[in-house]
C-alpha positions in Angstrom: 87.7 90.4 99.0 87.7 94.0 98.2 89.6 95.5 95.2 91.6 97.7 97.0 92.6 94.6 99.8 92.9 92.4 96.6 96.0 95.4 95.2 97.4 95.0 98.2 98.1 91.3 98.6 99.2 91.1 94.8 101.9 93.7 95.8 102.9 92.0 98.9 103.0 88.4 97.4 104.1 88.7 93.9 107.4 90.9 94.0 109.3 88.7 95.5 109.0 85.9 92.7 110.9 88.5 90.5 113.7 89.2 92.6 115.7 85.9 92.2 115.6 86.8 87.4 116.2 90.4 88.3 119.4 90.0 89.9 120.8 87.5 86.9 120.6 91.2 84.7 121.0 94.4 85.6 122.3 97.4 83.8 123.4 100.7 85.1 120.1 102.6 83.8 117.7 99.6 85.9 120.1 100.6 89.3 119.1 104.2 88.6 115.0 103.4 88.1 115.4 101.1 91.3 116.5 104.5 93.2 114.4 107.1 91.2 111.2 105.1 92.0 112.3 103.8 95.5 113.1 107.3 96.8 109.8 108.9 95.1 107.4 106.2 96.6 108.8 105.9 100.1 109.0 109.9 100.7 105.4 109.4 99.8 105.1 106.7 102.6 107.5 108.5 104.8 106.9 112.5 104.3 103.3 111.7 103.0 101.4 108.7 104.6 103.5 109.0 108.1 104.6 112.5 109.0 102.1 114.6 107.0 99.1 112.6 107.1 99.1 110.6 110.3 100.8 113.2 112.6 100.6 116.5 111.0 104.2 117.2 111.7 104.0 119.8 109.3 101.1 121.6 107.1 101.4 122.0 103.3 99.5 122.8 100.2 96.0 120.9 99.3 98.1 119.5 95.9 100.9 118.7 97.5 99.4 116.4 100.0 97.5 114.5 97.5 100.7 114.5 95.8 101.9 112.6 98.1 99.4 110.5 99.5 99.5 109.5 95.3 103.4 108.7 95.7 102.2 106.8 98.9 99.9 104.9 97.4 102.3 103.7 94.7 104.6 102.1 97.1 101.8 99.1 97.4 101.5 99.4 101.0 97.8 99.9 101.4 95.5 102.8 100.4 96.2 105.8 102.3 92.8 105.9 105.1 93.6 102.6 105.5 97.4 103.4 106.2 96.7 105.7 108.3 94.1 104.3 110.2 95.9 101.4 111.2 99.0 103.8 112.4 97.3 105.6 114.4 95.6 102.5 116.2 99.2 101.3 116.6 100.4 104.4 118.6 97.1 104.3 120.6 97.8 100.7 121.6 101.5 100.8 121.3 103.0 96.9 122.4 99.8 96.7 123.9 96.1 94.7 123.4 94.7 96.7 120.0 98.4 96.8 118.0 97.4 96.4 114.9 101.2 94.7 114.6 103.2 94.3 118.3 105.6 91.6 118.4 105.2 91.2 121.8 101.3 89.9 122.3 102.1 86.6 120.8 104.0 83.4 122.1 107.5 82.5 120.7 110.2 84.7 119.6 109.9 84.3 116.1 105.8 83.7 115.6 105.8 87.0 117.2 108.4 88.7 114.7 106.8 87.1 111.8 103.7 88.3 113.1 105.2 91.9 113.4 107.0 91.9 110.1 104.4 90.4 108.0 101.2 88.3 109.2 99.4 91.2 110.5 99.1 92.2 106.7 96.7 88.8 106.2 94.5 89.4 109.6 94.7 93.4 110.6 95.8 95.6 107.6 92.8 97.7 106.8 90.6 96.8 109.6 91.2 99.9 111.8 87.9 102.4 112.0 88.4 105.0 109.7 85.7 107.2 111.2 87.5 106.3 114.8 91.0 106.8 113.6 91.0 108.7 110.2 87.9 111.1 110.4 90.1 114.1 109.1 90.6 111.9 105.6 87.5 110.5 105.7 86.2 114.6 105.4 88.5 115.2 103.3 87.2 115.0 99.4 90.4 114.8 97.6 92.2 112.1 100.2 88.8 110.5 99.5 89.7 110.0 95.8 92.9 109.0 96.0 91.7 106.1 98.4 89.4 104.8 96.5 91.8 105.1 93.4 94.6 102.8 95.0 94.2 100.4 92.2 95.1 102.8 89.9 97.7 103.8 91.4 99.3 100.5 91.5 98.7 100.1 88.2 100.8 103.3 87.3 103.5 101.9 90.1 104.5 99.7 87.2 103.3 101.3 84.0 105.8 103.8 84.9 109.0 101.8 85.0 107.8 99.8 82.0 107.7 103.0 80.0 110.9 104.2 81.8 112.8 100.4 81.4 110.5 97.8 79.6 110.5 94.5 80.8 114.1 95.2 82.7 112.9 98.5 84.2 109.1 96.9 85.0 111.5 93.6 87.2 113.9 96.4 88.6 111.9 99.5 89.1 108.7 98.0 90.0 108.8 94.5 91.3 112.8 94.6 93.0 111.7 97.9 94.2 108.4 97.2 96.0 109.8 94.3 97.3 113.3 95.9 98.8 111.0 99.3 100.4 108.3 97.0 101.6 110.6 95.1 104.2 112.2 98.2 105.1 109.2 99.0 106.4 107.7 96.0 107.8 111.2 96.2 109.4 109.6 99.0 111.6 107.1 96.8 112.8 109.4 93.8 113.8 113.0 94.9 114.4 112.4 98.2 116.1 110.2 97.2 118.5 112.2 94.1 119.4 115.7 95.4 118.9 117.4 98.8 119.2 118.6 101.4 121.6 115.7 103.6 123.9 116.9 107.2 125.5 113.7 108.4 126.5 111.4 107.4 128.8 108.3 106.3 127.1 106.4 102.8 128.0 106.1 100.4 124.8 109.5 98.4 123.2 110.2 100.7 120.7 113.6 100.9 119.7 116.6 103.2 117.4 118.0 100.9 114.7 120.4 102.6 113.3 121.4 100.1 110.3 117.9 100.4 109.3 117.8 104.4 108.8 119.5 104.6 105.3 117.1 102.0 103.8 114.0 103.3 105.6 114.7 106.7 105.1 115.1 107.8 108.7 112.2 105.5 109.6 114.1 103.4 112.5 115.0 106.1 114.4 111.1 104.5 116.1 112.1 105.2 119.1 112.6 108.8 119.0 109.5 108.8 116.8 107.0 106.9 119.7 108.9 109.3 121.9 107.6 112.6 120.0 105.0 111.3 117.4 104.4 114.6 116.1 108.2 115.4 115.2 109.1 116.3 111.7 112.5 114.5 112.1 112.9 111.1 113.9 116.7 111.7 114.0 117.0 114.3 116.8 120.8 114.2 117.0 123.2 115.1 114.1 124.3 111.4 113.1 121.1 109.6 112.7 120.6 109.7 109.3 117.0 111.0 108.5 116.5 111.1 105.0 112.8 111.9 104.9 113.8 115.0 107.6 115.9 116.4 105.1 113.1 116.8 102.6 111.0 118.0 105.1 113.7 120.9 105.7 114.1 121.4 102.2 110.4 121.6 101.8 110.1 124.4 104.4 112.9 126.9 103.0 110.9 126.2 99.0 107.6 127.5 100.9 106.4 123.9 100.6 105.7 122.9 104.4 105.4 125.1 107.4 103.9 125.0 111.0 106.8 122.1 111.0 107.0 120.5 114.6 110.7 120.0 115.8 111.6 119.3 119.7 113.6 121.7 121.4 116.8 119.9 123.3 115.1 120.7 126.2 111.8 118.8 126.2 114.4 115.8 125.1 116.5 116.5 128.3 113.0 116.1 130.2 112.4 112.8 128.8 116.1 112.1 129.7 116.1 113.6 133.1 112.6 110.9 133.6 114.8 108.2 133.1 117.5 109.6 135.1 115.8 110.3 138.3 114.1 106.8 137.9 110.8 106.0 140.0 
C-alpha cells in the first residue's frame, strides 16, 4: 500500500471514531474552527479539485491553483491527479460500465448505495489512468508536487486546528470536520444519482438534491452539473443555493478567475425543449 493510498484510508476510517467525544464538548470557538476549516478545504475540493481542475470552468493564476489543489488536498479526499482522474472517468462512463462509483451496476438497493457512497473508496479510488484521464496535471510541475506531497498536507489538515484549538480544535476542526464534508461528498456519488429532480435531457441518473446544496456547497445541484460539466455554477436558477459559484463570481470581479463558463438560458431551453418534444 502506497503512502499516499495509506493517508487516505486513515482519513476516511479514523474521523468518525471522534465524532461520538466531540459532541460531549463543544465551545463556541471549536463551532467556528469546524466552519473556518470546513469552508476552506471544501472550496478547495469544490472551486479547486472539481471546477477548476477537472473541467476548467474557469482559468486562474499558476499560485492560485496550487493554492487550491493544497486546500483540496487537506480535505483527505485523495491527492489531487488521483481526484481528478477518477472524475473524469466518472463523467466518461456516467451510470455506465467504467463508473468509478454508479450505484446502479450492482444488485440490491442498498449494496449499490453503499457501494456509491463509500466502497468504491476500498476497490476504485485512485485507479483511474492518470496519463488517460489527467495528462494536463501529470505535465504540470507544480500540480506534480502537490500530489506527491498529499501526506503532508494531511498532516497540516490537523496541525492546523491543533495550533488553532488543541486537543478540542484538533476533534472539532479536524476529525468532526473531515468526517461531516467527506459524506457530503460521498453523498454526490450515492444520493444524487439515485434521488433528485432531472430538467434536462441528458442519459445517466443524475439528479438535483436540493437539501444537500448548503452542506456540499452547491455540489448536488449534479444534475445541472452532468448536464453542463464545464459550468462555473451548478445552480443555474436563482434559488439553488451554490456556494462554491459564489466564490467563483467573487473571484472574477477580484481579477482572480476569468474565461469563466456560464450557460446562457437559451442552451438550457434547448436541453428543455429535448425533453419536451420527446423522441
Amino acid at each position: 500500500m502506497t503512502g499516499k493510498r495509506a493517508a487516505h484510508l486513515f482519513g476516511l476510517l479514523v474521523p468518525p471514531a471522534a465524532l461520538s467525544p466531540a459532541v460531549l464538548d463543544v465551545g463556541a470557538g471549536d463551532l467556528v474552527l469546524l466552519a473556518g476549516m470546513y469552508l476552506a478545504t471544501g472550496f478547495g475540493i469544490t472551486v479547486g479539485f472539481h471546477r477548476l481542475l477537472t473541467h476548467r470552468s474557469f482559468a486562474t493564476q499558476r499560485p492560485v491553483a496550487y493554492a487550491l489543489a493544497g486546500l483540496g488536498s487537506m480535505a483527505l479526499q485523495g491527492s489531487v491527479i488521483d481526484w481528478v482522474a477518477d472524475h473524469r472517468k466518472h463523467h466518461a462512463h456516467s451510470d455506465r460500465p467504467g463508473d468509478p462509483h454508479s450505484p446502479h451496476l450492482d444488485d440490491g438497493v442498498l449494496r449499490s448505495l453503499c457501494h456509491a457512497h463509500v466502497g468504491w473508496l476500498f476497490k476504485n479510488q485512485g485507479r483511474a489512468e492518470h496519463a488517460r484521464y489527467a495528462p494536463d496535471l501529470v505535465e504540470d510541475r507544480g500540480m506534480r508536487f502537490v500530489d506527491r506531497a498529499f501526506i503532508g498536507f494531511v498532516v497540516l489538515s490537523f496541525s492546523i486546528p491543533f495550533a488553532l484549538g488543541g486537543v478540542s480544535g484538533l476533534l472539532w476542526g479536524g476529525l468532526v470536520r473531515v468526517f461531516l464534508f467527506h459524506h457530503a461528498t460521498f453523498s454526490i456519488n450515492s444520493i444524487c444519482h439515485f434521488f433528485g429532480s432531472r430538467r434536462f435531457a441528458f442519459d445517466d441518473r443524475s439528479g438535483n438534491v436540493g437539501w444537500l446544496a448548503p452542506f456540499s456547497l452547491g455540489e448536488s445541484w449534479h444534475h445541472n452539473h452532468h448536464a453542463f460539466p464545464r459550468s462555473a455554477a451548478h445552480g443555474l436558477r436563482w434559488w439553488e443555493v451554490d456556494l462554491s459559484g459564489l466564490v467563483i463570481r467573487v473571484m472574477r470581479r477580484a481579477g482572480l478567475a476569468w474565461n469563466v463558463v456560464l450557460i446562457s438560458r437559451e442552451r438550457q431551453h434547448q436541453k428543455l425543449a429535448a425533453i419536451e418534444s420527446g423522441p
